[in-house]
DRENMARKE-234658 format. One line per 8 residues: number of its first residue (from 1); their letters; for each residue z, x, y of C-alpha. Coordinates in steps of 0.1 Angstrom, whole numbers, plus 2048, in hexadecimal, padded with zeros to 3 digits. Layout:
% residues N
NUM = A = Z:X:Y ~ ...
//
This chain:
% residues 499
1 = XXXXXXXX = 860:88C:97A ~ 885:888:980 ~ 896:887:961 ~ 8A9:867:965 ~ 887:85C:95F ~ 88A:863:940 ~ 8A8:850:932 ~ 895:832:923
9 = XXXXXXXX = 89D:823:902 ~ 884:828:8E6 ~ 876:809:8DD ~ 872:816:8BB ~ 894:824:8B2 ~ 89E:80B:898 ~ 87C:816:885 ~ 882:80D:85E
17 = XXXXXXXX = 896:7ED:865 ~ 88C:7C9:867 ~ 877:7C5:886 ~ 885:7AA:89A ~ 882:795:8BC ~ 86F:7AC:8D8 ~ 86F:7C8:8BD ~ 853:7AF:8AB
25 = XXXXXXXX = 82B:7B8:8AE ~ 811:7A7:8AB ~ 80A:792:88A ~ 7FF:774:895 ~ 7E8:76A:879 ~ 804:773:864 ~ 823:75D:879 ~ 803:743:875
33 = XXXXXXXX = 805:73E:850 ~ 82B:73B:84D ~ 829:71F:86C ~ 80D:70A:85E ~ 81A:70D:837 ~ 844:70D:83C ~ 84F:703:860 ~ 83B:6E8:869
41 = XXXXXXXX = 834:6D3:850 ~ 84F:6B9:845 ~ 84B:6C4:821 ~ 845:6EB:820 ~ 831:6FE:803 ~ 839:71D:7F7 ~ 82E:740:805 ~ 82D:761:7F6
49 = XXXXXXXX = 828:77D:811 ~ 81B:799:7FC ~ 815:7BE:80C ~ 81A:7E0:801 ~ 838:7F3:809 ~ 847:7F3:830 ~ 829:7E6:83D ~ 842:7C8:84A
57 = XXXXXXXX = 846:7AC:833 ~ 86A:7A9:83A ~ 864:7AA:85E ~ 84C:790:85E ~ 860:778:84E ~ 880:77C:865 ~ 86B:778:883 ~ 858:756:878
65 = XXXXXXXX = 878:747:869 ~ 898:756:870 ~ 898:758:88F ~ 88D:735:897 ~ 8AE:72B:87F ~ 8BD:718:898 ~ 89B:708:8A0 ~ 897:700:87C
73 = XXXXXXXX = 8B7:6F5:878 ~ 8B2:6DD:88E ~ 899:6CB:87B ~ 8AA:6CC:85E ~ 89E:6EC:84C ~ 8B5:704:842 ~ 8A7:723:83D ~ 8C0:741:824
81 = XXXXXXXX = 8B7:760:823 ~ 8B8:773:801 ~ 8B2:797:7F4 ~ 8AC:78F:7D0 ~ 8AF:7B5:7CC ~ 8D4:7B3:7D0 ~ 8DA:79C:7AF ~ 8D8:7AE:78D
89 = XXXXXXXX = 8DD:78C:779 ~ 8C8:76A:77B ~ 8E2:754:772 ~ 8FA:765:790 ~ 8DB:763:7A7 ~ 8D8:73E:7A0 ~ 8F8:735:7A9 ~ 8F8:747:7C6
97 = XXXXXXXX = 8D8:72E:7CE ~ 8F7:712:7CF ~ 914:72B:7E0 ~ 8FA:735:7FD ~ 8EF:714:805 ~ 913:705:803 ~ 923:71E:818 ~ 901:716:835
105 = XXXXXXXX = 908:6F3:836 ~ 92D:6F2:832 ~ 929:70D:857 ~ 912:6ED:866 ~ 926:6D1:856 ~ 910:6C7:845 ~ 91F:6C0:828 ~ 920:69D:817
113 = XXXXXXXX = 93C:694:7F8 ~ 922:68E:7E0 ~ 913:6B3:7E8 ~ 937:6C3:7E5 ~ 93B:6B4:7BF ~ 919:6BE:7B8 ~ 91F:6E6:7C7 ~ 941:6E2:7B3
121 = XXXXXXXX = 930:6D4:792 ~ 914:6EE:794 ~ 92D:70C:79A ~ 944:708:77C ~ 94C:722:767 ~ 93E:729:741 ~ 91A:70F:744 ~ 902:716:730
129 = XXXXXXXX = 8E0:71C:73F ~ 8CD:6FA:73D ~ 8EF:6E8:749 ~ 8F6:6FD:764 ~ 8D2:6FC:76F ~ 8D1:6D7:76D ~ 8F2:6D2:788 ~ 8DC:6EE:79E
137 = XXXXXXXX = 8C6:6D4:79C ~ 8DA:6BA:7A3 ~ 8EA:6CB:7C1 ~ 8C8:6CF:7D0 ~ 8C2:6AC:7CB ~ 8DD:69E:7DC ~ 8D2:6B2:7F9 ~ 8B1:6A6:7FD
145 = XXXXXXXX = 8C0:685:7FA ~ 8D3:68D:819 ~ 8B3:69A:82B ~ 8BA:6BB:828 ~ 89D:6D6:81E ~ 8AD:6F5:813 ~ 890:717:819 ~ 895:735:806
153 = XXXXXXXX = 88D:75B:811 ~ 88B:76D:7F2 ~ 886:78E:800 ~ 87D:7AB:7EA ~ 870:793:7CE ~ 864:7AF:7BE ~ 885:7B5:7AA ~ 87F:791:797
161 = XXXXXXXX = 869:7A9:77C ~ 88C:7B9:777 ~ 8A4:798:77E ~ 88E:780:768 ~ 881:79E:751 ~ 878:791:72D ~ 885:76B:73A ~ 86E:752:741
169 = XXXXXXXX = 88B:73B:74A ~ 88E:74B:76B ~ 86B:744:77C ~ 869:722:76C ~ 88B:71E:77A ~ 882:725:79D ~ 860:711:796 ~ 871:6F4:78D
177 = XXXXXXXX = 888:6F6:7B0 ~ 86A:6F3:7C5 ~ 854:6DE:7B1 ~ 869:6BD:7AC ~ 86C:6A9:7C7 ~ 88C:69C:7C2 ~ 89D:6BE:7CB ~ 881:6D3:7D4
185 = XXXXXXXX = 886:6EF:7ED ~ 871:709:7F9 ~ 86C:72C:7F2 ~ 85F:74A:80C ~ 85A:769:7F1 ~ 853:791:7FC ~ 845:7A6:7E8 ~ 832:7C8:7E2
193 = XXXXXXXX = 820:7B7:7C3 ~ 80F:794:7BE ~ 826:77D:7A9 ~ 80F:779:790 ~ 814:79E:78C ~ 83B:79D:78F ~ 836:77F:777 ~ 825:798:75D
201 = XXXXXXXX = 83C:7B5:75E ~ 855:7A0:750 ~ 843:797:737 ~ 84F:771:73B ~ 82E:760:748 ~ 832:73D:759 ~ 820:72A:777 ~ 838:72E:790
209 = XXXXXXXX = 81A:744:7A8 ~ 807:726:7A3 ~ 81F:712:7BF ~ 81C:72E:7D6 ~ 800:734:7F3 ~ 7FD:75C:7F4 ~ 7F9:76B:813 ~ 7F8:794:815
217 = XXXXXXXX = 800:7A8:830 ~ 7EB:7C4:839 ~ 7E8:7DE:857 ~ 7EB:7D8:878 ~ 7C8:7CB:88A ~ 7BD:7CD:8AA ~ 7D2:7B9:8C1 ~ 7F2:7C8:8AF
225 = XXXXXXXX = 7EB:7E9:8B5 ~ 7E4:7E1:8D9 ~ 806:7D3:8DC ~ 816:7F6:8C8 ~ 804:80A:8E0 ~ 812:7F5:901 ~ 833:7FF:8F1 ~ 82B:825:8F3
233 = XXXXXXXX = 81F:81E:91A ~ 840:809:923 ~ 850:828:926 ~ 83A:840:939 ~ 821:84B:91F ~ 7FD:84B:92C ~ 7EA:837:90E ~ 7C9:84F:908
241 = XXXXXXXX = 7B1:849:8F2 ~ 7B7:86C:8E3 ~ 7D5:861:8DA ~ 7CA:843:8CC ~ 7B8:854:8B6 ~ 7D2:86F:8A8 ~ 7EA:84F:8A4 ~ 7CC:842:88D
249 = XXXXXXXX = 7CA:860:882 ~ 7E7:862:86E ~ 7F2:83E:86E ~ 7D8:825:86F ~ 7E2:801:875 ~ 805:806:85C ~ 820:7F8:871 ~ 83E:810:85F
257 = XXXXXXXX = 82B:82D:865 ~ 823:825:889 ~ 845:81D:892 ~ 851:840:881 ~ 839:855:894 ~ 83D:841:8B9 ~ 85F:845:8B4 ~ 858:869:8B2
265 = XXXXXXXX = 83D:86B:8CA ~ 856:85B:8E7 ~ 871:873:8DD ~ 85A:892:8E2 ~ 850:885:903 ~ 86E:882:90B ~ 87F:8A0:8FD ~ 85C:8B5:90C
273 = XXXXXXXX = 852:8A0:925 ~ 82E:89C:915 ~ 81C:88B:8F5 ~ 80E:89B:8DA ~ 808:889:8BD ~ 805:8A1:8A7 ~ 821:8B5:8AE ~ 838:892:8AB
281 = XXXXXXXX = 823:88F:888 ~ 830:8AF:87C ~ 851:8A3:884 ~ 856:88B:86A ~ 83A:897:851 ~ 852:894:838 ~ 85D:872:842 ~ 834:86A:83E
289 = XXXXXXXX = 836:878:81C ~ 850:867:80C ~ 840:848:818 ~ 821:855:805 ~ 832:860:7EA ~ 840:83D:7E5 ~ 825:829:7EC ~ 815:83B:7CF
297 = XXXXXXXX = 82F:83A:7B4 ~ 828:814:7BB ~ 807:815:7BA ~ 806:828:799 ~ 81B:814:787 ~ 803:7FA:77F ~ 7E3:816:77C ~ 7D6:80C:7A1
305 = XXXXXXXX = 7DE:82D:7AD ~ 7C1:835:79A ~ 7A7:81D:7A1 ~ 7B0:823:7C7 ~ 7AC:846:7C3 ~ 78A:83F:7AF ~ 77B:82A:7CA ~ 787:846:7E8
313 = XXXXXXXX = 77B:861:7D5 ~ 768:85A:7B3 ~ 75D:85A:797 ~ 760:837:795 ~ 765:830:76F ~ 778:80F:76E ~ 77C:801:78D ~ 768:7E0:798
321 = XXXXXXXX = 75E:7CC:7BB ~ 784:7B8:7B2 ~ 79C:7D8:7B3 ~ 788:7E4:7D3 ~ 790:7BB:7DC ~ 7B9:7C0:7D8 ~ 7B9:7E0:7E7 ~ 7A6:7D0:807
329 = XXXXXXXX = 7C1:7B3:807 ~ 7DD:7CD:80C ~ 7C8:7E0:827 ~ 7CF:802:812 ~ 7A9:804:817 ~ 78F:7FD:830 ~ 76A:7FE:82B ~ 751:813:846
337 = XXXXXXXX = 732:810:850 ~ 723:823:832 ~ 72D:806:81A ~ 74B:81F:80A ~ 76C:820:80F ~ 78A:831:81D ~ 7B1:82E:821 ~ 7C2:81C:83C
345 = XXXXXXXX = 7C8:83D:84F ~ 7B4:85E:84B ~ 7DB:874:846 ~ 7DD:85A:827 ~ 7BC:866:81A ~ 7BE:888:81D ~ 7DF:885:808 ~ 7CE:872:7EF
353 = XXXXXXXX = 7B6:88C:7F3 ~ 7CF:8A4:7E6 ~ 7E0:889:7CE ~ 7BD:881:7BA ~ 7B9:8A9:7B4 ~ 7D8:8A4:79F ~ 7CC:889:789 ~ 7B5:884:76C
361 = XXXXXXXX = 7A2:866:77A ~ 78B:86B:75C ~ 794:88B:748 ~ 774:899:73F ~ 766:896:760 ~ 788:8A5:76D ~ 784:8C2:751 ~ 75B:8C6:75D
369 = XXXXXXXX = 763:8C9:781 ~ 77F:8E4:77D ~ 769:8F8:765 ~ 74D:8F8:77F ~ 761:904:796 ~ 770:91B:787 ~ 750:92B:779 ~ 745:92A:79D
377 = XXXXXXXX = 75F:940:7A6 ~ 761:957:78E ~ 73B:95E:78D ~ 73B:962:7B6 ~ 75A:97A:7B6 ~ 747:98F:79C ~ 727:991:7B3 ~ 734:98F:7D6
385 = XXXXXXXX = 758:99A:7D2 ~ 777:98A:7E0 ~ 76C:984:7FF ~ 74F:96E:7EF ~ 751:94E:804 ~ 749:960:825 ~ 72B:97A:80D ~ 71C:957:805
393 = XXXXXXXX = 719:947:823 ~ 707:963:831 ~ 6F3:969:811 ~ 6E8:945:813 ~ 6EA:931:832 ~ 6E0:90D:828 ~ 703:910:813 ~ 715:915:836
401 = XXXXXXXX = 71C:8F0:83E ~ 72A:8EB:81A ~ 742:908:821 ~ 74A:8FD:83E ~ 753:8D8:834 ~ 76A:8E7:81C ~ 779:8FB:834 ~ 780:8E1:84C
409 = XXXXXXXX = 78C:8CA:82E ~ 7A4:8E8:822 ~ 7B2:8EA:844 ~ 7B7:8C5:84E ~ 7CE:8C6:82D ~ 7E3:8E2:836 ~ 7E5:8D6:858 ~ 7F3:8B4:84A
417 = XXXXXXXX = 808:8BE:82B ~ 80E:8E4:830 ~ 817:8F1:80F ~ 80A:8D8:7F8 ~ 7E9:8DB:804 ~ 7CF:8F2:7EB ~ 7CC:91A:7F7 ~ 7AB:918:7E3
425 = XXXXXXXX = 78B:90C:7FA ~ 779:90A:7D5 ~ 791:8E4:7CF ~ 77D:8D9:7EC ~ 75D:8DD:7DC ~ 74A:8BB:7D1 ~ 730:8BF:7B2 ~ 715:8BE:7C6
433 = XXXXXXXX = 729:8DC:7DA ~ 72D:8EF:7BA ~ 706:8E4:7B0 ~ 6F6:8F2:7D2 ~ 709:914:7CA ~ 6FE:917:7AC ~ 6D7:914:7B2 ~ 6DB:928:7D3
441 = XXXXXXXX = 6E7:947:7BB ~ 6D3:936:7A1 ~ 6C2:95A:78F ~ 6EA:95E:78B ~ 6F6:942:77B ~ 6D3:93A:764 ~ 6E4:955:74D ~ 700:93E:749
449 = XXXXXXXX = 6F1:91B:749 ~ 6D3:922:739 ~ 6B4:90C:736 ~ 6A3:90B:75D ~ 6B2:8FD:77C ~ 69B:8DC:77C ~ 6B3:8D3:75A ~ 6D1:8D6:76A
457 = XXXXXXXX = 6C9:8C6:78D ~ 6C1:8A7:775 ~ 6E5:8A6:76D ~ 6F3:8B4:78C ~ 6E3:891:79E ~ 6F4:87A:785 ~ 714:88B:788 ~ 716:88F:7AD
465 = XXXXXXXX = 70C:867:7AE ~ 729:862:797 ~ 73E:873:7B0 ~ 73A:861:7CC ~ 752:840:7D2 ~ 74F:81D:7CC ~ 732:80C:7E1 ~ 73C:7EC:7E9
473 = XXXXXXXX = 71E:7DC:7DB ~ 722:7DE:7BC ~ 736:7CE:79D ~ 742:7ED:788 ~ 736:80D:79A ~ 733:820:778 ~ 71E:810:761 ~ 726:817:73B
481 = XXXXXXXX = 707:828:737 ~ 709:83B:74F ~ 72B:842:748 ~ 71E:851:722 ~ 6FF:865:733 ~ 71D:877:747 ~ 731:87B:72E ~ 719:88D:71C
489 = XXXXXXXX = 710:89F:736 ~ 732:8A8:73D ~ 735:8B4:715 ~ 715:8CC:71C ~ 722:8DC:73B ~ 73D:8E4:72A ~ 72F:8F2:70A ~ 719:905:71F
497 = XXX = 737:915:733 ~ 74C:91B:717 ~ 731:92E:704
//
């Protein structure tokens, strides 16, 4: 191939931006909503688009009503765009409500006298709160009585539990802007967190979520990633269905994360003059990573970090049906056909694979499972030396396929995330792993555990059933008496080990 061939633009070189005009895929559910609740009715309602982070909230917003300004316009509808994350005060934020809408309609002439006094009454200096709020008020008014609606992007609404923090004046303010129809106007929010949520960090509760219709914004589905994958073919790139799967692989349906790596993937092809998706992955592994590593530090802030990682891996102590519900909504899960659960990308799990190791999901079990394997360690190197793994595969055959899965886990880690993935294969054991070792060498171990094996496989059961994730069928997946049988099973183990 002639390497003028070659000089094509990368349709994914502005990756990390706002997605805009033919850039856009897909979301036509999505564009859906903000038609049938904001652009075409004569008297929008409000919308909160709610998604986790980068999976194209922004994007979403700019396509369905930015860009049709002019359209918009045209009818009337002003939409202003708004990145609340740029304000550090509410009262400054609030005027700049009047100053952004003043300086739009003054561009379209749109201006009236009565709506000049009321911009110039509302922006005086030294109000206090209630007075100026009340000429905001009154400068909305006077535009609605021109027949005007004013639309308001608030984009990054998450920074209100900062901007509003400890105020309830702030969210009853905005409230009170949309709700009265005398000056109402309408609000488009984005956000990471609900606004009940954002509501609560501030500790200044009110009922301004109550006036919104939520709408989240998950992965990509089907027709989308059809369309992402005609982008990798419009320049040359043959469109397997191995590569399909490696782009799964590692990104699932997450729009940032596809746009990241098909950047990549059309730079290696045409840098090599061939794909491979894994190479282009390794690329920008630790672009992947900061995106994990930040979608986490969210996620724990509120404790769902936790109850994810509880429903991916177990034990499930405290999570119920309603957490597996909200995780669903953001599409950082997806349920299979055996009624579990896994993240929206199988690179995602295996780094909360690595994550959950880390974490004391429920400290005894945490403290039972490390002393198991480390007794199983220790007790094999004495009777089969270092190389112990290999001696015990041989020794006892129907162990192989456990081995093996821990192999294969240990290496699909490393493979991922090089250095931060666990030398030990023994971190890759389950209980019932660490169980089925322990009776195989089981004339070794009585000495240790005491009592006979048919004791211990009773506990071994309940404790590899408490392992296992959330099934989708039930309410709570850990029962509290269950949870107290464990326990004290947990207790006995390790008595036993630390006699």
């Amino acid at each position: 191939m002639r390497s003028a061939e070659y000089k094509f633009e990368n349709p994914f070189a502005d990756y990390g931006n706002i997605v805009r005009g033919e850039r856009f895929i897909g979301r036509r559910d999505s564009l859906r909503v903000v038609e049938n609740r904001v652009i075409r009715p004569r008297e929008p309602g409000n919308l909160a688009i709610i998604g986790d982070y980068r999976i194209g909230k922004s994007s979403l917003v700019y396509k369905a009503v930015i860009e049709r300004k002019p359209e918009l316009i045209a009818k009337k509808l002003l939409p202003i765009w708004i990145n609340l994350a740029t304000y550090d005060q509410a009262p400054i934020f609030f005027r700049s409500l009047v100053t952004r809408c003043y300086d739009e309609m003054e561009d379209l002439g749109w201006l009236t006298e009565s709506i000049k006094y009321a911009a110039s009454s509302a922006l005086q200096d030294e109000l206090s709160w209630s007075e100026g709020y009340g000429r905001i008020q009154r400068f909305f008014e006077r535009i609605r009585q021109a027949d005007f609606r004013i639309l308001f992007v608030l984009d990054e609404f998450d920074h209100a539990r900062y901007l509003f923090k400890g105020d309830i004046s702030g969210f009853q303010g905005l409230r009170e802007l949309s709700y009265r129809p005398e000056w109402r106007v309408t609000f488009i929010t984005t956000s990471r967190r609900t606004l009940r949520n954002i509501e609560l960090q501030t500790k200044a509760i009110s009922t301004f979520d109550l006036i919104f219709y939520k709408h989240y914004l998950g992965m990509f589905d089907g027709p989308d990633m059809q369309e992402y994958f005609a982008r990798l073919s419009s320049v040359g790139i043959a469109v397997t269905s191995p590569l399909q799967e490696r782009v799964s692989f590692y990104c699932g349906g997450h729009p940032y994360l596809l746009e990241m790596l098909g950047y990549e993937i059309i730079e290696l092809f045409r840098e090599q003059r061939r794909v491979d998706v894994d190479q282009a992955a390794r690329r920008i592994g630790r672009s992947f990573l900061d995106q994990y590593d930040h979608m986490v530090d969210i996620l724990s802030e509120d404790g769902s970090l936790s109850k994810m990682l509880q429903i991916l891996f177990g034990p499930a102590v405290d999570v119920k049906q309603t957490d597996v519900d909200e995780f669903l909504r953001y599409g950082l899960v997806k349920p299979t056909d055996r009624g579990d659960y896994v993240a929206f990308s199988a690179h995602f799990q295996t780094y909360l694979k690595l994550i959950e190791r880390q974490i004391d999901l429920w400290p005894i079990w945490r403290e039972t499972e490390i002393a198991l394997r480390h007794i199983v360690t220790f007790t094999m190197l004495e009777l089969y030396g270092e190389q112990w793994i290999d001696k015990l595969e041989k020794a006892r055959p129907h162990l192989k396929s456990i081995l093996q899965g821990c192999r294969e886990a240990q290496q699909k880690e490393e493979k991922s995330f090089g250095s931060r993935a666990s030398r030990n294969l023994v971190d890759f054991t389950y209980p019932q792993d660490l169980f089925a070792i322990i009776f195989a060498e089981w004339n070794t171990f009585k000495s240790i555990f005491g009592k006979d094996k048919s004791y211990w496989d009773q506990r071994a059961q309940l404790l590899t059933k408490i392992r296992n994730p959330l099934a989708h069928n039930r309410d709570e997946a850990l029962y509290d008496y269950e949870r107290q049988i464990a326990e004290g099973y947990c207790r006995e183990i390790l008595t036993t080990l630390q006699q």
